[in-house]
N, C-alpha and C positions, 0 to 999 in steps of 0.2 A: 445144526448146532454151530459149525463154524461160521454161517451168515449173523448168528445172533451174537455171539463174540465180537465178529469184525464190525458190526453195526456200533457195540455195544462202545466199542474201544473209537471209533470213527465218532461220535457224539461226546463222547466223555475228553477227546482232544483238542474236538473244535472248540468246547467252552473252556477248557484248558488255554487253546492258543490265544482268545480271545481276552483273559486276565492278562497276559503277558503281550507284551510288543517281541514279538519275534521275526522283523521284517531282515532278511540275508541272513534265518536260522538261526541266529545267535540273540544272546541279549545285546542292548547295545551297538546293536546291526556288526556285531564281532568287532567292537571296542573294547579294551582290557579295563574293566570295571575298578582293577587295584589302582591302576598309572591315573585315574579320574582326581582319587587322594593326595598325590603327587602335584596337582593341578597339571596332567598330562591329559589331551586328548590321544592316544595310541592305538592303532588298529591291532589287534592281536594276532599272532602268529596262527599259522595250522596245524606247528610244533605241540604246541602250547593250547591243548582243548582238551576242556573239562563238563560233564555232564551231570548237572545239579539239582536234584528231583524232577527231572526232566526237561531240564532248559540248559540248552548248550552254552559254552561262553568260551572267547578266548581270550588269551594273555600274552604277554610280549617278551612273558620269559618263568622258567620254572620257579622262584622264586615270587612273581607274582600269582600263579598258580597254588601256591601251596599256602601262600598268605590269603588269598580265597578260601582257603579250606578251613584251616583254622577260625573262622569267624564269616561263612557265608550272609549271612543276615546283611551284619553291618555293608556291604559294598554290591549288593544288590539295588537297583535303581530303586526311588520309589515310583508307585505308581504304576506298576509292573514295564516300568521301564517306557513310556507313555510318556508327554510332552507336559509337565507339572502345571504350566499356564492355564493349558485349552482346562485340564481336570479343576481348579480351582474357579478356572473361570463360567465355565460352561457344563463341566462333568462329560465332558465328550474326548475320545478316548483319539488322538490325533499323533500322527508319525514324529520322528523327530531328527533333529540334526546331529548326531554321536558327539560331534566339535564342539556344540554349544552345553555346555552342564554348568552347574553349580555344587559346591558340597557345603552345605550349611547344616548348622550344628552335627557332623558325625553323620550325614546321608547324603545319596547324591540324586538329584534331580536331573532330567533332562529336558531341551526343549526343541521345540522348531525354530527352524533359521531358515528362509529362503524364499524367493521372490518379494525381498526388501521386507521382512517381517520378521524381525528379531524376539518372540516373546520373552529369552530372559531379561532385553531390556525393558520390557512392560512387564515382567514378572517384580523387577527391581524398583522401578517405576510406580507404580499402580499400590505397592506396598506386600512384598512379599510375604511376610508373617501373617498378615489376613487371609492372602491369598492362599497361602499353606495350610490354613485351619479351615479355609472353606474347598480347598480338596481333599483334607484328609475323609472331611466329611460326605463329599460325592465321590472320594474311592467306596469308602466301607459302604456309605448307601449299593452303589450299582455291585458290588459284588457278593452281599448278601444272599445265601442262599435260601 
C-alpha cells in the first residue's frame, strides 16, 4: 500500500512540477514575485518563505510576503512562471532569467536572457500583444487535461 501511495504522489508531482518552472525550488528561481510590481528584480530572503498550493516562493521582506497573501493570483508569473516568448512563440516550455520580466496590464511575464538572446526584446519587438494571445492560447492548449 505505501508503494502505491508513493508511486501515486511521485507521478502526480512530476506533472505538477512540469506546469510550473521550478528551477532552485522556488518560483521565480527564489525572486520576490511582489518587488517584480515595483519594477524590482530581487532575490528573496530565506527569512521570507512562503508555500502556496505547493510552490514555494520567496520574498525580500514580510511585508512583501503578506502582500502575496492577500491576492496570490495577481503576482504569480504567468505561464507557470516559464519564459512568456518561447510560450507564444513556439509553446515550448523554456528557463528563464528572474532579471528579465515585464508586468503588463496587472501580470508579470518572465523571460530568457543569455548567451546574447534577450527575448523580452523580441517579445517587445515581434509585437507583444499577439504574442500574448498566441500563448495564452499554447498555455491552456498544453496544459489541458
Amino acid at each position: 500500500m505505501k508503494k502505491i501511495v508513493l508511486i501515486i504522489f511521485i507521478v502526480a508531482f512530476s506533472g505538477y512540477a512540469q506546469v510550473h518552472n521550478l528551477k532552485k525550488g522556488f518560483v521565480a528561481e527564489g525572486y520576490d514575485v511582489v518587488a517584480y510590481f515595483d519594477n524590482k528584480a530581487e532575490e528573496g530572503s530565506k527569512k521570507f518563505v512562503l508555500e502556496h498550493e505547493g510552490l514555494k516562493l520567496k520574498f525580500t521582506s514580510a511585508k512583501n510576503l503578506e502582500t502575496f497573501k492577500k491576492d496570490p493570483e495577481k503576482y504569480l508569473p504567468q505561464y507557470g512562471g516559464y519564459c512568456a516568448y518561447a510560450i507564444g512563440k513556439s509553446g515550448k516550455k523554456v528557463g528563464i532569467n528572474p532579471k528579465t520580466f515585464e508586468v503588463r496590464d496587472n501580470k508579470l511575464y518572465l523571460f530568457y536572457n543569455a548567451w546574447g538572446t534577450n527575448t523580452l526584446k523580441s517579445w517587445k519587438s515581434e509585437g507583444a500583444e499577439d504574442l500574448k494571445k498566441k500563448a495564452d492560447e499554447n498555455w491552456n492548449a498544453s496544459n489541458k487535461k
